[in-house]
N, C-alpha and C positions, 0 to 999 in steps of 0.2 A: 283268901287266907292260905297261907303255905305253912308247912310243918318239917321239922327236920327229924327224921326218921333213919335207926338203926337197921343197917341190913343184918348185921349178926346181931343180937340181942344187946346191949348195952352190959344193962343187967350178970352178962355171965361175961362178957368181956371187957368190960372197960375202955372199952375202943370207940375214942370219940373220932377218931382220924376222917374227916372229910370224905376217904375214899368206902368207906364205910356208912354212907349217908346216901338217902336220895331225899330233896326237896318234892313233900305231897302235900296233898289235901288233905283236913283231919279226915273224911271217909277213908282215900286210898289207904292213905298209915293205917286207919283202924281193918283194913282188909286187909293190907299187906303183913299184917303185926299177929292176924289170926291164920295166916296160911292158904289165904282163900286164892291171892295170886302171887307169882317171883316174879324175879329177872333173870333172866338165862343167858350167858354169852357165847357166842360160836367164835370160839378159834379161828373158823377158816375164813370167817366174812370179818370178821371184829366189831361184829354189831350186838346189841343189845336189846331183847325182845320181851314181851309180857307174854308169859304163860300163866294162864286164866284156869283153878282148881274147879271146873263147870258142876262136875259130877258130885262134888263137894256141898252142893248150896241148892237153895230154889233161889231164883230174884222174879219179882212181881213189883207190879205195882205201876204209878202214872210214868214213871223215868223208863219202863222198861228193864233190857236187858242191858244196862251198861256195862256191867262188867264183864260180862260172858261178852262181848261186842269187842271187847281190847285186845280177846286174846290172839297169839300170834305178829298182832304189832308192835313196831319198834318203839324201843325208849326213846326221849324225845328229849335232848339238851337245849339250855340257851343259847344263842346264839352267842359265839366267842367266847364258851368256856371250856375249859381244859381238862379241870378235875371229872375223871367217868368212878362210877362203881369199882372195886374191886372184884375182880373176875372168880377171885376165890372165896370173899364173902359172898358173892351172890350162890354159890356151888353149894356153897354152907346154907345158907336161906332154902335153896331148894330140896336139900336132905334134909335138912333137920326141923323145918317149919314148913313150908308147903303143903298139904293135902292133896294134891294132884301125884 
């Protein structure tokens, strides 16, 4: 099951625009929606990476550390699509919701 997920808050912006979206899992969305991890873009590669809020959280349990396990890896698109994050709602996700 996939969920469609505001990177800047809905809520305070109104902003349904695609680029403004990432397709998750209701976990990730409910992780990414509490600040536990972002998306971060580097300019000089133009890639798109999870930074993982570790210091933020305990995780235990039979699944282990999967979240702590993501961070630093790249986002991961479909194959043959186009539409990516906005580089500057993601900036916004990591000031203003992030924990890390």
């Amino acid at each position: 099951m996939i969920e469609a997920a505001h990177i800047k808050p809905f809520r305070l912006t109104k902003d349904n625009h695609p680029t403004n979206g990432l397709a998750l899992t209701p976990d990730a969305h409910w992780a990414f929606d509490e600040g536990l991890w972002t998306v971060c873009y580097s300019t000089s590669s133009k890639e798109y990476h999870i930074h993982v809020a570790s210091s933020s959280f305990v995780e235990s349990g039979p699944g282990g550390k999967w979240l702590s396990a993501m961070h630093d890896r790249p986002l991961v698109f479909a194959q043959k699509t186009t539409l990516r994050p906005n580089p500057s709602a993601c900036s916004d996700h990591q000031a203003q919701i992030f924990l890390g």
